[in-house]
C-alpha positions as CSV (number, residue, x, y, z in Angstrom):
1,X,-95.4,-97.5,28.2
2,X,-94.9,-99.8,31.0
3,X,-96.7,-99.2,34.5
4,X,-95.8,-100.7,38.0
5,X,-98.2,-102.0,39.6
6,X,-98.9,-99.7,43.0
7,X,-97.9,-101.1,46.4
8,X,-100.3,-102.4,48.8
9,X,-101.6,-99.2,51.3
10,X,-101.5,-101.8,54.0
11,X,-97.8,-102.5,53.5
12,X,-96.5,-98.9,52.7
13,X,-98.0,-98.1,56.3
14,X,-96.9,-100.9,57.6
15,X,-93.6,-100.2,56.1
16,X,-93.6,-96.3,57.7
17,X,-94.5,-97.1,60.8
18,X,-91.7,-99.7,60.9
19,X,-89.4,-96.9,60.1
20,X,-91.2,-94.3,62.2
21,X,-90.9,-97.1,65.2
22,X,-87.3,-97.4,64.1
23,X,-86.3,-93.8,64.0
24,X,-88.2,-93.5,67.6
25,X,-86.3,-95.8,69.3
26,X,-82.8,-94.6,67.9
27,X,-83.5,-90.8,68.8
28,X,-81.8,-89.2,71.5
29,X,-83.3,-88.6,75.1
30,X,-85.0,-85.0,74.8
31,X,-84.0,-82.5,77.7
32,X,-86.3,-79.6,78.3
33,X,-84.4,-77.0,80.0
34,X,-85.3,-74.0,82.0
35,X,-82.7,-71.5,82.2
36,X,-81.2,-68.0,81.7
37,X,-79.9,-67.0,77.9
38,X,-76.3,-66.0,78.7
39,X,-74.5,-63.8,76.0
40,X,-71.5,-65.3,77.2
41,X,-71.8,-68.8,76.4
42,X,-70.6,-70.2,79.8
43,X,-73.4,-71.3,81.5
44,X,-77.2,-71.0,81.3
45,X,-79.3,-71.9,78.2
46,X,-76.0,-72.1,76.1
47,X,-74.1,-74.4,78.5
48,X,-77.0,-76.7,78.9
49,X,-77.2,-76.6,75.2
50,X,-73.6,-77.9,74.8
51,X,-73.8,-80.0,77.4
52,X,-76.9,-81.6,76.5
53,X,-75.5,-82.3,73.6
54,X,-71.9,-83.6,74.4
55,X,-73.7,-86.3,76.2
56,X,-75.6,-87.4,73.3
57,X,-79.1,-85.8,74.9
58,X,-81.4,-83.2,72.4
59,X,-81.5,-79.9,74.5
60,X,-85.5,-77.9,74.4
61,X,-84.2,-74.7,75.7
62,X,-86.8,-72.6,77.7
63,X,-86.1,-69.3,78.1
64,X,-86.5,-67.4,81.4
65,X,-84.4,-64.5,82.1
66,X,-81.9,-62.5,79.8
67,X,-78.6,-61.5,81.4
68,X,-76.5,-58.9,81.5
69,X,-73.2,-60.7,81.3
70,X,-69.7,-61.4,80.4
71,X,-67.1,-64.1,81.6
72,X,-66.3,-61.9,84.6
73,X,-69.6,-61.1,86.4
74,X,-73.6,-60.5,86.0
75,X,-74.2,-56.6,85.6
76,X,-78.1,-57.1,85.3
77,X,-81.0,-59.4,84.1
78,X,-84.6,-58.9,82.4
79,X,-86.7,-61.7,83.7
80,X,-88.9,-63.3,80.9
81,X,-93.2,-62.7,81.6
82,X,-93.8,-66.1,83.5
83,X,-97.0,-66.8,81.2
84,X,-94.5,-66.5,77.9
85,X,-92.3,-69.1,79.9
86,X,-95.1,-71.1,80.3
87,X,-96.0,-70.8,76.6
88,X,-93.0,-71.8,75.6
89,X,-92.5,-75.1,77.5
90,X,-96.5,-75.9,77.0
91,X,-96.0,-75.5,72.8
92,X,-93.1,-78.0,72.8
93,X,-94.4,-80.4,75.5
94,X,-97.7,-80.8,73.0
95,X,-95.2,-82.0,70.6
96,X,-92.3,-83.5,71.5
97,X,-92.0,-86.5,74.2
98,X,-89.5,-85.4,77.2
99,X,-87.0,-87.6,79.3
100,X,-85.8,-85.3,81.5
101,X,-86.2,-82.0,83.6
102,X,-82.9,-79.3,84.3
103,X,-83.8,-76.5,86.0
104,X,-81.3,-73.5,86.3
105,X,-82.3,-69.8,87.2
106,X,-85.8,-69.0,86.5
107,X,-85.8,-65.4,86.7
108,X,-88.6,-64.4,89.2
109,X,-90.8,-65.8,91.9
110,X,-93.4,-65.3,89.6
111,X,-91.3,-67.6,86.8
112,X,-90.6,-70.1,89.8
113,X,-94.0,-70.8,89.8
114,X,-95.3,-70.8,86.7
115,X,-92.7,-73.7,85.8
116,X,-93.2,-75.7,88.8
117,X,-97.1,-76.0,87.3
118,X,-95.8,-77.4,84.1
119,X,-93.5,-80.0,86.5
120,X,-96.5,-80.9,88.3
121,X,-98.1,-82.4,85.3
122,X,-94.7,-85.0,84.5
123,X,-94.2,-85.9,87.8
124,X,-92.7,-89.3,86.8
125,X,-89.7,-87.4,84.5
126,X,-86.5,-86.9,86.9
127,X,-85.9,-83.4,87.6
128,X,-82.0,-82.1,88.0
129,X,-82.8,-78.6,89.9
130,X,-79.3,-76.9,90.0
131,X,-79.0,-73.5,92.2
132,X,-76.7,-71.2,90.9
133,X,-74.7,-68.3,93.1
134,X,-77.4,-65.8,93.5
135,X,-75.6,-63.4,95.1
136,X,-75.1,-60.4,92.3
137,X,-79.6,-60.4,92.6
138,X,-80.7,-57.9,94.8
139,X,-81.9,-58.9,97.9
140,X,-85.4,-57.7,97.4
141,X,-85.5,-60.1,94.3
142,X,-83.4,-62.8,95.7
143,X,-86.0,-63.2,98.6
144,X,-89.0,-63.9,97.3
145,X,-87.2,-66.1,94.7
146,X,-85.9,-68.6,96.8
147,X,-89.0,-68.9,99.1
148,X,-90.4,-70.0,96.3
149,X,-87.6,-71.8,95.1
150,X,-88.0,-73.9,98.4
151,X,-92.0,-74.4,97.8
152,X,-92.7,-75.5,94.5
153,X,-89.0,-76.9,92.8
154,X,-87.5,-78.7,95.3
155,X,-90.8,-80.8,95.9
156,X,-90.4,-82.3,93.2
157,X,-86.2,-82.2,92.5
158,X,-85.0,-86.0,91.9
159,X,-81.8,-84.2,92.6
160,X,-80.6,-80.7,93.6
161,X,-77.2,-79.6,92.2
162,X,-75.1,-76.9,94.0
163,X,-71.7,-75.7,95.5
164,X,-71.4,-76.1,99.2
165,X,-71.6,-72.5,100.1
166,X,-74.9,-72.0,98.4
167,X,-76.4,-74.8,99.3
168,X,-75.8,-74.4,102.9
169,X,-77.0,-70.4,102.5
170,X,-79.8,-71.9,100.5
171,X,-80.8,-74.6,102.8
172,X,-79.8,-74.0,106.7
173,X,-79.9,-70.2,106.6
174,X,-79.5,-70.1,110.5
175,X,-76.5,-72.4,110.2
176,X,-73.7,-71.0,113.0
177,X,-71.6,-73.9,113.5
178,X,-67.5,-73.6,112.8
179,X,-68.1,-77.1,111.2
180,X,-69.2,-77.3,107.6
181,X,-72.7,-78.6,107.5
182,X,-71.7,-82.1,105.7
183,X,-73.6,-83.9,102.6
184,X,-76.1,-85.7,104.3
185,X,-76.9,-82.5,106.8
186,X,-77.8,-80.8,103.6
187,X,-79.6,-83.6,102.2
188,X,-81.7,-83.8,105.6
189,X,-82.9,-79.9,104.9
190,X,-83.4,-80.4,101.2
191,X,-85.6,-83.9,102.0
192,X,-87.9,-81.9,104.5
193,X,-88.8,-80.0,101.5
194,X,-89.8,-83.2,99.3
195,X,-86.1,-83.1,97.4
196,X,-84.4,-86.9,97.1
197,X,-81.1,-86.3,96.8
198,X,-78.3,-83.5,96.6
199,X,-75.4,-83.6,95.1
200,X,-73.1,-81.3,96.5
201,X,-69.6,-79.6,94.8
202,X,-67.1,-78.1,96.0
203,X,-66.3,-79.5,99.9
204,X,-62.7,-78.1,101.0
205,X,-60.9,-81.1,101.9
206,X,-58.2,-80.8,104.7
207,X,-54.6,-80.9,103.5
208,X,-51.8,-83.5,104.4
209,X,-51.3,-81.2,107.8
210,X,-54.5,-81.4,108.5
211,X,-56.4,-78.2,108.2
212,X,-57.2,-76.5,104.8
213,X,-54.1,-74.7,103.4
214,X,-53.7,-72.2,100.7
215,X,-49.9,-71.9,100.6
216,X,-48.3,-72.5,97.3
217,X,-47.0,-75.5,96.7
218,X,-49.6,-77.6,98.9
219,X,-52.1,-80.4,97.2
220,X,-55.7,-79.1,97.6
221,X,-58.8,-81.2,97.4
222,X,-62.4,-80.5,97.1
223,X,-65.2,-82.9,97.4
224,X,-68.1,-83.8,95.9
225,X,-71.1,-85.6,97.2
226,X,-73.9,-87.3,96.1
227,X,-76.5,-88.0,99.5
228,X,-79.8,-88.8,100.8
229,X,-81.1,-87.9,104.0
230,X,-79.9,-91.4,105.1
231,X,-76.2,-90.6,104.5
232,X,-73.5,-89.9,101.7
233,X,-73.9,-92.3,98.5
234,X,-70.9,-91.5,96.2
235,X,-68.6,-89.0,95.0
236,X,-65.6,-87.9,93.9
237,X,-62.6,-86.2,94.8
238,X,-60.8,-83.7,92.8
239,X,-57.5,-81.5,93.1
240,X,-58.5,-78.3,93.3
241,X,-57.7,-76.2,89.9
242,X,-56.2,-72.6,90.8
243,X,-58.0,-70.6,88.7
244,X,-61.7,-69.2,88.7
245,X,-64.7,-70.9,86.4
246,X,-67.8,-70.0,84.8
247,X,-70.7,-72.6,84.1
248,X,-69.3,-75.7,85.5
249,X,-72.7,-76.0,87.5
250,X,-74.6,-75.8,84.6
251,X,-72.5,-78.2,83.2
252,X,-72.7,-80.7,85.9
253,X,-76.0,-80.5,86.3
254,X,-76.9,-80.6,82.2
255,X,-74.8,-83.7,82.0
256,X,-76.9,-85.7,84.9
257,X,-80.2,-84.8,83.5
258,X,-79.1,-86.4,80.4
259,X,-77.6,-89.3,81.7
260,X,-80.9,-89.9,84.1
261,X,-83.1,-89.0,81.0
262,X,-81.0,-91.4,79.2
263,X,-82.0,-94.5,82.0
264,X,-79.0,-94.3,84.2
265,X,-78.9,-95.6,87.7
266,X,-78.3,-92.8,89.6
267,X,-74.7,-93.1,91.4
268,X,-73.4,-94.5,88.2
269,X,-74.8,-91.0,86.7
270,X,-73.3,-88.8,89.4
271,X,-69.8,-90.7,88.9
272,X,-70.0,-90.0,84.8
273,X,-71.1,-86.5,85.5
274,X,-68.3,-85.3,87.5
275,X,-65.9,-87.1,85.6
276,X,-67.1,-85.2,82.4
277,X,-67.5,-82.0,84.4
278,X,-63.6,-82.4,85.8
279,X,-62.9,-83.4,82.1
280,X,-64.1,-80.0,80.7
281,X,-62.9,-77.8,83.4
282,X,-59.7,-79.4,82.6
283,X,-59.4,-78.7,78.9
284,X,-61.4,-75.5,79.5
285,X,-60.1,-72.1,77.7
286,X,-60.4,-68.5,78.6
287,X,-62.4,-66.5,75.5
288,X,-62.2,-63.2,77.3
289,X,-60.7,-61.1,80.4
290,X,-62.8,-63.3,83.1
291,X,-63.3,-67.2,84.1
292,X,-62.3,-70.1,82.1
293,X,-65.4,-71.7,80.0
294,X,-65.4,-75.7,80.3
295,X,-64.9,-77.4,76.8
296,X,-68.0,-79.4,76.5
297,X,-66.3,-80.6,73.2
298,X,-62.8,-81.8,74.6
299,X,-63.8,-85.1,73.2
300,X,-64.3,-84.2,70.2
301,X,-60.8,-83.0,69.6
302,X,-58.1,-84.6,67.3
303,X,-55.9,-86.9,68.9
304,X,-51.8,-85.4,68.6
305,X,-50.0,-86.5,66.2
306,X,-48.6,-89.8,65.7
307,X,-45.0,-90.1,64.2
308,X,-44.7,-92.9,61.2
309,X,-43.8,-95.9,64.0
310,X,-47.3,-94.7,65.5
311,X,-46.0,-93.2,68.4
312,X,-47.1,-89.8,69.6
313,X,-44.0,-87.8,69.1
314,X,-41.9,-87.3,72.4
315,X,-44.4,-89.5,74.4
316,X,-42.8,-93.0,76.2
317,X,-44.3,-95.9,74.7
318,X,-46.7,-97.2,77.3
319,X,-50.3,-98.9,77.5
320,X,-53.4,-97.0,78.3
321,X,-56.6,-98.9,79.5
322,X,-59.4,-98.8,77.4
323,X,-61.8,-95.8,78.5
324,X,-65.1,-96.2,80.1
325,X,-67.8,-94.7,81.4
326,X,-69.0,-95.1,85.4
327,X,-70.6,-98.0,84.2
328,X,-67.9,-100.0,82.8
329,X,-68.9,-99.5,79.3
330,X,-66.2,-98.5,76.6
331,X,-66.8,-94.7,76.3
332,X,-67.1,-92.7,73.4
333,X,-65.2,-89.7,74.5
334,X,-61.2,-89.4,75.1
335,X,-60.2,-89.3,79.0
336,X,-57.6,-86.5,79.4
């Protein structure tokens, strides 16, 4: 019987931590999110989760509340206890290195604070706070949640997500002017509070005649800004899609935490988010009676079928650019 000799124990370790070294640096950015579970699959844990994903990011999900929901509107919610929350996010964090912070709805002023504890202790991982349309809470929940949504998250929010409207509820409550507060008005608020930057969706744009129109037929923009307190940054401007949505703020939001847990400059980030996010609203599809659900996934899709010159069938024979990302870089997914 023949026998081979046993490797050295210095070399196999040597050769497993070359491997384990290997496999380290290949892995994906992890994202631990804070969020709602949503039943619906739109937004919340579930969006983040695809999302998080899409962008090439591995999603820790954290869950905080339960809703009561489908693609229409929020009927209720069951607010997880804030020291399971805790638990949760302290049992994964002893194991697993994270990248980057998304913060969505937390459930309860008492959830508010128990995460921003476990934020306190990574203060050097960039945190994408996104607030979401509170308005279907009841007042004597919605209170006390964003007091302390103002104390403890946005102190230390790299970057606080949200649609104009809430943001300017949110942040300048007392706001009476007939003039939109702009970007870097809300940006001002949100920095007094310790936030860096906002990145506001969702700023009606005048029309051609000047004023903001909602006749058929006219060409309606929205806005979207990334500022500091110093003054707008970047952004993007989209035509407005005539039709109602579910999750694209989770989506936005999920897609700039992994891009900043990835190592992204910021404004390049922003540009590649909303250019995703306006990519998946745009193939989006409508599973039930209520709002459209982006396709995270519209990438992923099969491109139409060519004909046997290679042609697409019925399409003019032109050239298309190359796509990239907001960096310059060829991109992996398929620009609509």
């Amino acid at each position: 019987m023949t026998t081979s000799a046993p490797r050295p124990p210095d070399a196999s370790a040597d050769a497993v931590g070359d491997a384990t070294q290997d496999a380290a640096a290949s892995a994906p950015a992890c994202v631990l999110t804070f969020n709602a579970a949503d039943p619906s699959g739109a937004g919340g844990l579930a969006g983040d989760i695809s999302t998080l994903a899409a962008m090439g990011a591995h999603a820790l999900p954290i869950t905080t509340s339960v809703l009561l929901r489908d693609t229409a509107e929020i009927f209720d919610h069951h607010p997880i206890d804030a020291d399971v929350v805790a638990e949760q996010a302290r049992t994964v964090l002893e194991d697993i290195t994270v990248s980057g912070w998304k913060v969505g709805f937390l459930g309860s002023a008492e959830g508010v604070s128990a995460v921003a504890e476990i934020l306190a202790d990574y203060p050097d991982v960039p945190l994408v706070s996104y607030l979401p349309n509170l308005g279907w809470l009841d007042d004597d929940q919605a209170q006390p949640y964003h007091e302390a949504f103002r104390e403890l998250i946005l102190p230390a929010t790299e970057v606080l997500v949200g649609n104009h409207k809430t943001l300017t509820d949110f942040l300048l409550p007392d706001w009476d002017s007939e003039r939109p507060a702009s970007a870097r008005e809300l940006a001002v608020a949100a920095g007094e509070r310790g936030t860096r930057f906002v990145l506001v969706t969702g700023i009606m744009l005048a029309t051609k005649g000047g004023k903001s129109s909602g006749k058929p037929g006219s060409e309606q923009f929205i806005d979207n800004v990334l500022a500091s307190p110093q003054g707008a940054l970047t952004g993007e401007k989209f035509e407005m899609f005539e039709t109602s949505f579910v999750g694209a703020g989770d989506t936005l939001s999920a897609a700039l935490a992994a891009l900043l847990a990835s190592g992204a400059e910021l404004q390049a980030a922003v540009g590649e988010a909303l250019a995703f996010m306006d990519q998946t609203l745009d193939s989006g599809f409508r599973p039930g009676m209520g709002g459209v659900v982006p396709d995270r996934f519209f990438w992923a899709m099969p491109p139409p079928e060519e004909g046997a010159d290679g042609l697409i069938e019925g399409e003019p024979m032109i050239d298309e650019p190359e796509a990239t990302d907001a960096t310059g870089k060829p991109s992996p997914r398929r620009v609509h």
